[in-house]
C-alpha positions, -999 to +999 in steps of 0.1 A: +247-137-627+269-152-651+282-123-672+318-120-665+346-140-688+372-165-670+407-156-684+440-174-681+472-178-692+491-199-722+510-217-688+480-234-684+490-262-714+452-273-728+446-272-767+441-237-782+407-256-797+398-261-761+399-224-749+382-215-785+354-240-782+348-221-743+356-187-755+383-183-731+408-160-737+445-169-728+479-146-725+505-154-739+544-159-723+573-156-744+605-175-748+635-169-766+659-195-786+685-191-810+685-155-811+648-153-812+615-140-798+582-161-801+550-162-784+539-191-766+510-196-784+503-232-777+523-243-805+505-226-834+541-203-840+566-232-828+552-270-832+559-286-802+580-314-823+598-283-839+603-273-802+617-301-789+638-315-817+655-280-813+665-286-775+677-323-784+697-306-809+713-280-784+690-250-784+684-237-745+653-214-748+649-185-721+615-176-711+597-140-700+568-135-683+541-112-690+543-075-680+519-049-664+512-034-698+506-065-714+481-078-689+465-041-690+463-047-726+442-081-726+426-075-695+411-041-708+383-048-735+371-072-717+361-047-685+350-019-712+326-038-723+309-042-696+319-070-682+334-087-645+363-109-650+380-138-632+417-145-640+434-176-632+471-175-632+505-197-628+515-202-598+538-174-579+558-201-567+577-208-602+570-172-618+567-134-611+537-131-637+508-134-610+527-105-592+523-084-626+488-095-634+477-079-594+495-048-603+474-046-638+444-054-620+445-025-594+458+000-618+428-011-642+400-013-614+410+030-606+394+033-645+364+008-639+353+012-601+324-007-609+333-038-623+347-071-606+376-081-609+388-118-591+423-128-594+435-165-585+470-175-580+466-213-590+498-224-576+497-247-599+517-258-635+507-268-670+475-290-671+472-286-631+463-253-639+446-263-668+426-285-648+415-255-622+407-234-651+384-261-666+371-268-631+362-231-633+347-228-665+322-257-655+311-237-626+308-211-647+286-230-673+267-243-648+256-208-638+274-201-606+280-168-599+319-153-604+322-146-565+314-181-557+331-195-582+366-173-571+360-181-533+354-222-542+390-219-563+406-200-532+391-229-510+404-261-529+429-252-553+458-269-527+436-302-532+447-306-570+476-321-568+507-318-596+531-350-595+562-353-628+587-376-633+612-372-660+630-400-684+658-374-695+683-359-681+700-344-703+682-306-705+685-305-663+723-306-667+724-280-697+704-257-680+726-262-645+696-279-626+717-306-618+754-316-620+770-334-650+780-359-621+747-366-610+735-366-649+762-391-657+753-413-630+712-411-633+715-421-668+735-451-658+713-459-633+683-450-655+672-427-624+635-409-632+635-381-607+594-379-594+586-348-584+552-327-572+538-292-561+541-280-527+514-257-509+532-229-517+530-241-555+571-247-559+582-276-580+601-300-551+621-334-557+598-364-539+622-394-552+643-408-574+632-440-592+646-470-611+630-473-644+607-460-662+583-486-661+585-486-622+577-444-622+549-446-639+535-474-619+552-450-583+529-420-602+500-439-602+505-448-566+504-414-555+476-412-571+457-440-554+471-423-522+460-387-525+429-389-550+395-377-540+382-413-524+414-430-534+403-460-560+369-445-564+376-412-573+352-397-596+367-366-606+387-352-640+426-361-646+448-344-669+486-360-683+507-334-704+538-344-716+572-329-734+578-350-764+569-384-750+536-393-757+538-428-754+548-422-719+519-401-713+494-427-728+509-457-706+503-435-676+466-423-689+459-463-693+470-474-659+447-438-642+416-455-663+427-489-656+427-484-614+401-459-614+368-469-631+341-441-621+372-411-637+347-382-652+356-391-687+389-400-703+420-393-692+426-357-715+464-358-725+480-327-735+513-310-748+536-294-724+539-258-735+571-240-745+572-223-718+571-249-689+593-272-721+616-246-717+628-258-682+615-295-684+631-305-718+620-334-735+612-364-716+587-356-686+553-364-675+528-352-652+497-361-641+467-341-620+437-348-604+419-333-570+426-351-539+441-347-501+451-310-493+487-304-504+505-294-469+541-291-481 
């Protein structure tokens, strides 16, 4: 009932001891910076201070996604050994790499008729699709069956909600998001853009707040008002964050100070290279399951 292997993606921004300790596998993305190719391998090639310290000092990384042959290559052994497999992916909203891992999947499933293969697109980001892989892998552990656990995924996975809000500005005009203009006068006005997910998994602009001690209170809000039973929500939350850790912790101390019955601790994580690569230093997001996301 239980023998296939969940699979995802580097995207998905949880510790490489937490994929090891589940025997996940994960694929990596690539990015490129100052002339270079690397793996984003969850820091293990690049430390995310390394990273980081390099954009603050002028580097603007480029990132690839995944190809067909590469996603043959990692989805393979695991089919020839018998196997079914369920592979969880970033969302097709922000990348082309879901697109790649379908066509790997149907040319791989002409050479093994007889095995499973469940593809989700998680339209979801970082530790959001962290947190639907881990959701997953419980299932899993739990001994539920791959084809229930791919149709539950395909059922809920616009309910986990992705809110960011960034305290920088300074990569988002480098890499033309935003005009030196607006730049200039957000970082007079110490303006943290807050942003979330959409249901077709695309990053969109919510607000633009005053402080950063008044967005992580705003993030928290949203929180209160899309959660799984608002205040009493019971389920897992995730915070990653590029390079500001004590941002992430203030927000993981107000989640477990307004929600008491949380499934464990608030599990803060580094935002990948990959997803860095467009944030830049200075954002936080936080995820949890709540209302169904409807724009």
């Amino acid at each position: 009932m239980t023998n296939y292997k969940i699979t995802c993606s580097s995207t998905a921004d949880l510790p490489r001891s937490y994929f090891e300790s589940k025997d996940i596998p994960y694929v990596c993305y690539h990015f490129e910076m100052d002339g270079k190719l690397y793996p984003d391998d969850l820091g293990k090639t690049v430390p995310f201070k390394e990273f980081y310290d390099r954009i603050d000092a002028g580097a603007m990384p480029v990132t690839s996604q995944v190809n067909v042959e590469e996603f043959k290559k990692f989805f393979e052994p695991v089919l020839a050994e018998g196997m079914d497999l369920l592979h969880i992916e970033m969302s097709s909203g922000i990348s082309g790499t879901f697109n790649c891992a379908r066509i790997a999947r149907e040319e791989l499933m002409e050479k093994y008729p007889d095995r499973k293969f469940y593809l989700v697109d998680s339209l979801g980001a970082s530790s959001g699709f962290g947190l639907l892989v881990d959701t997953a892998w419980d299932m899993k552990n739990s001994g539920r069956p791959a084809e229930e656990v791919y149709g539950w995924l395909e059922e809920n996975k616009l309910k986990l909600h992705h809110w960011f809000f960034s305290t920088d500005l300074k990569h988002y005009k480098r890499g033309g998001r935003i005009s030196a203009t607006s730049a200039a006068l957000g970082t007079l006005l110490n303006i943290c853009p807050l942003m979330n997910m959409n249901d077709k998994g695309e990053l969109i602009p919510r607000e633009k707040i005053r402080g950063k001690k008044h967005v992580i209170r705003e993030i928290v809000e949203k929180m209160k008002a899309h959660a799984q039973n608002g205040a009493a929500y019971s389920g897992k939350c995730f915070v990653s964050n590029s390079a500001c850790p004590e941002d992430a912790q203030a927000v993981a101390a107000l989640v477990e100070a307004e929600f008491r019955h949380l499934s464990g601790k608030v599990m803060v994580n580094d935002i990948g290279t990959v997803v860095g690569s467009h944030t830049g230093p200075g954002t936080v997001a936080l995820f949890f399951w709540g209302d169904e996301r409807v724009d």
